[in-house]
Every structure is written in C-alpha cells, then in structure tokens.
C-alpha positions in Angstrom: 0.1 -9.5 7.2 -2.1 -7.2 5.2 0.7 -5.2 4.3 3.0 -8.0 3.2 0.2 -9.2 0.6 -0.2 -5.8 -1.2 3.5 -5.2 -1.1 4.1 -8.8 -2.9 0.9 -7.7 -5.4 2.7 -4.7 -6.2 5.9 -6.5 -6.7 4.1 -9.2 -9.2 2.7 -6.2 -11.2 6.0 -4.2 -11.6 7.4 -7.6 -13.0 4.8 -8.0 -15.2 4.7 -4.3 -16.3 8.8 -4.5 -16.5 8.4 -7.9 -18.8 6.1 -6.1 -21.3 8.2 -3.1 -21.4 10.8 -4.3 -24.5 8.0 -5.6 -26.1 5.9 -2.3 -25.5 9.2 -0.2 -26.7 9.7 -2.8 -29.7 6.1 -1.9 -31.4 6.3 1.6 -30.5 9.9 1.7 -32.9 8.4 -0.6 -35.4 5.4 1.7 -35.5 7.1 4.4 -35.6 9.8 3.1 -38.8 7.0 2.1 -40.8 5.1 5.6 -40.7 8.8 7.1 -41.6 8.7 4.7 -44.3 5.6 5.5 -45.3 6.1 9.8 -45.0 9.5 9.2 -47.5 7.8 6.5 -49.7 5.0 9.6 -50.6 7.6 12.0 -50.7 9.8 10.4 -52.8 6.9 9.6 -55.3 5.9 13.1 -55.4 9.2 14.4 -55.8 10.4 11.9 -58.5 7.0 13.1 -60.5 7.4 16.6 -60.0 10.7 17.3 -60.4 11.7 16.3 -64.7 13.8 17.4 -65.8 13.8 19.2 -69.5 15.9 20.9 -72.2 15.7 24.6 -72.8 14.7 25.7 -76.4 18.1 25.9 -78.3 20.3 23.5 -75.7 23.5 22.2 -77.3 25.7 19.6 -76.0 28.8 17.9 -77.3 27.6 13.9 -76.8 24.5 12.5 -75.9 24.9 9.7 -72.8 22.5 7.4 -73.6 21.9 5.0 -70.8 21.6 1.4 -71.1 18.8 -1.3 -70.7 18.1 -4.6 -71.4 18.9 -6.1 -74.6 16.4 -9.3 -75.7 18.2 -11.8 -77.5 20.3 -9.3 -78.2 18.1 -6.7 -79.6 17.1 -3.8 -77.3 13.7 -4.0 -75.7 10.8 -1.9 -76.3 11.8 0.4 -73.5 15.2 1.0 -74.9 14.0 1.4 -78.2 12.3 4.4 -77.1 15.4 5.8 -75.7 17.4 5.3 -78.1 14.5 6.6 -80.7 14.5 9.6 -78.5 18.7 9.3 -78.9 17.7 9.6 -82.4 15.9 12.3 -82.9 18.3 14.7 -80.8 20.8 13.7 -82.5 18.8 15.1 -86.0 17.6 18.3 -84.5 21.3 18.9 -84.0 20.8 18.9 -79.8 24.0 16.8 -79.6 26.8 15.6 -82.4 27.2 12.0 -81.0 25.7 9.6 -79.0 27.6 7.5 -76.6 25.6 4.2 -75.7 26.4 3.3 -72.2 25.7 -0.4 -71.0 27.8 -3.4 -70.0 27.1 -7.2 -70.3 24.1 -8.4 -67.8 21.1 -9.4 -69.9 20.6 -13.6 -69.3 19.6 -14.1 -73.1 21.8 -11.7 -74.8 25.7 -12.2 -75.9 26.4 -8.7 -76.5 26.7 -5.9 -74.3 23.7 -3.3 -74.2 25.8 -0.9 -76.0 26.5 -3.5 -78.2 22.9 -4.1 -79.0 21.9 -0.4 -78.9 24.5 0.4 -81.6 23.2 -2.2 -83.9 19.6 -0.9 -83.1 20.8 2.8 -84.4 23.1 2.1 -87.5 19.8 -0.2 -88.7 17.8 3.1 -88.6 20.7 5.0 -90.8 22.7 6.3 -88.1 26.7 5.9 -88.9 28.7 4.2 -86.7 31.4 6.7 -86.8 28.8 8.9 -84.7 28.3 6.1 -82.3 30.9 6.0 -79.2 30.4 2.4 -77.2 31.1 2.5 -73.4 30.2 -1.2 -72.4 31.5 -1.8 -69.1 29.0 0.1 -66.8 26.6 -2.0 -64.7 24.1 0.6 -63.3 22.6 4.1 -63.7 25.9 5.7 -61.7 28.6 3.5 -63.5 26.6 4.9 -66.9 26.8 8.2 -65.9 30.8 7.9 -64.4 32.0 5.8 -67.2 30.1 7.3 -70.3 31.3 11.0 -69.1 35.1 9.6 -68.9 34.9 7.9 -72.2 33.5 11.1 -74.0 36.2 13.4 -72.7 38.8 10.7 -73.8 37.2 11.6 -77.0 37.5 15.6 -76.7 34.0 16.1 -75.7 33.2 17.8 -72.5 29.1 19.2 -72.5 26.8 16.3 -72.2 23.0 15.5 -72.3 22.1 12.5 -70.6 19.2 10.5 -72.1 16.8 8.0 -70.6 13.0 7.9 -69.7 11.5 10.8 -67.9 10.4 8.6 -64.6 14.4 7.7 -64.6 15.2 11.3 -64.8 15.2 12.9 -61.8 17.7 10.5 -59.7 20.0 10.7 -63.2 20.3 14.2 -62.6 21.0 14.0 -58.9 23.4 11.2 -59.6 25.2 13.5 -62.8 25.4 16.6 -60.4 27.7 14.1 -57.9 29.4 12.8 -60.7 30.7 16.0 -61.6 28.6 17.0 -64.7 28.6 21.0 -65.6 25.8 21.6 -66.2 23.8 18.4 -65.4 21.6 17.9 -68.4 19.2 15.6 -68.3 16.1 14.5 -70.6 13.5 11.7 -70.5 11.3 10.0 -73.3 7.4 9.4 -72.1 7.3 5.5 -72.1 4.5 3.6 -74.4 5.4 0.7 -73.5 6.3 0.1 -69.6 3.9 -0.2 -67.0 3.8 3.7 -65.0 2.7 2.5 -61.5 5.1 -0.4 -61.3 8.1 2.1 -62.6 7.3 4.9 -60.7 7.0 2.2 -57.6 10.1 0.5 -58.6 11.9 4.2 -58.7 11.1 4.8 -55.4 12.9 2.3 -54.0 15.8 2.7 -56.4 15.9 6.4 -55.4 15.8 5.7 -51.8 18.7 3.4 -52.7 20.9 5.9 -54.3 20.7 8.2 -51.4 21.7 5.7 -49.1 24.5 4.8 -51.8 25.6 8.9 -51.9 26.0 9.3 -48.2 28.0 6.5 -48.2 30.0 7.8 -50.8 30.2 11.1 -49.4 31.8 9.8 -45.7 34.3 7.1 -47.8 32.2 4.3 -46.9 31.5 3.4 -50.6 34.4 4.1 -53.3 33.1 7.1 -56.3 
C-alpha cells in the first residue's frame, strides 16, 4: 500500500516537473537571445564609433557620391545641408571634380526628389549645374551607393568618394566594399544639428539590419 502511494507521488511530481519543462526551456532561450542582443547591441555601438572612416592628406577621386536625405518642403534639411556643405567644400579643395547627388522621391511634404532638392541647394551657393550629376531613383543607403556608382561610370568616371555624416560612415563603407567600390572611400561631416545618442542608437539597428540584408545577398536570398 505504502509503496503504491510514493510511486503515484513520484508519478504526480514527474508530471508536474515534465509540464514546467517548455516553459523552463522557453525563458532559458529568451534569456539567453536578449543577453546576445544585448553583447551585439554594445558591439555594434562601439564599433560603429570607432571605426570612421577618413581621407588621406592629398586623396583624389573622380565624383563625389553624395547620399541623399530628407528634403522639407522641398528644401534639404539641416542634416543634409551639412552634407552637402561638406560636398561643397571637397569639391573646392579640388578632392573630387563633380558631385553626384543621390536620392529618389520619399519625403511626405516634398514634390521633388532629394537629388532634386540637393541640386537646387548647391547651384544657390554658386555651384554650376554642369558639375552636378542627379541619380534620383535610389531609395536607401545601398541603392545610393549601387545606383550613384553606375550612373558616374555612365559618365566616364570610375574613382569615387562617398559623402555623408561620420556616424553613417562606417556601414557606407562596408556597404561600398560589397558593392564593388575600388578603393571604398568614405568620409563623414560631424553633425550640428542631429541628436548623437538617438543617431548612433538608430545606426545600430540599421547596421544590424544591413548585415542581415548582406548575408542574404550573399546566399541569393535577396537580389544585389
């Protein structure tokens, strides 16, 4: 009698043991995701700051890539301004001979494309348009990079220095070595204007985004 009670406790508590189990194994993954998420979250951040790119003394290039941004009502926003001012002055140290403004149509209050708007932003600082090459079909950091290196060798160019902000610049660099560029140049402006912990936060994710995005690209899952 004794026997048949303890052997129908032990039954109950391997039931109860074998019920918590995928709950058990459950926390123990999600545990264990969101300290992975956490290790490449810091790592990313510290890489992203510590990795800039910049220009040797005495680099030349062919074109400048500048990469798009939003426009506001179709003028460039204060964060593009300083790209393209940064565009600017390249362009008058004699670093490159033209610029080619990179950006397609996706600002909600503007009617012109962001190379559109960043042209008009230039010639109104004395730039001339015949300097100015317009790739305006480009949607994201990759498509600027794919599309503004294709339209500059149309031209006859074939050495570029891409342009942006120097929190952008480390994944543009990554993203121009896949693309094909020899040598990747890369360059970024110091923002003024835009907020550094929500930008460096916001580039994490976009970084952790693009890798996921190049190993896809790299086993055909996602077309180049």
């Amino acid at each position: 009698m004794k026997s048949s009670v303890k052997h129908r406790r032990s039954s109950t508590r391997r039931r109860r043991k074998s019920s918590r189990r995928p709950w058990l194994l459950f926390f123990r993954l999600f545990v264990v995701v969101l300290f992975a998420g956490i290790a490449w979250c810091l790592y990313a951040a510290w890489y992203l700051n510590h990795t800039i790119p910049e220009l040797e003394e005495g680099t030349h290039a062919d074109a400048g890539i500048v990469l798009g941004a939003a426009l506001w009502n179709d003028v460039p926003s204060p964060a593009l301004k300083e790209r393209l001012d940064y565009a600017y002055q390249l362009y008058e140290d004699g670093v490159v001979e033209v610029l080619i403004l990179s950006g397609g149509y996706g600002g909600v209050s503007s009617k012109l494309s962001e190379a559109e708007g960043m042209r008009n932003y230039l010639t109104s600082k004395g730039m001339a348009e015949d300097k100015l090459i317009l790739e305006m079909e480009a949607g994201n950091t990759y498509e600027n990079l794919v599309f503004g290196k294709r339209i500059g060798e149309e031209a006859g160019y074939s050495d570029f220095v891409v342009i942006t902000h120097d929190y952008h610049a480390p994944r543009a660099k990554e993203m121009a070595e896949f693309a094909g560029f020899e040598p990747a140049l890369v360059t970024g402006v110091k923002s003024r204007v835009l907020n550094q912990f929500y930008n460096d936060s916001r580039e994490v994710l976009a970084y952790t985004k693009w890798k996921l995005d190049s190993l896809l690209m790299r086993i055909g899952f996602l077309s180049r």
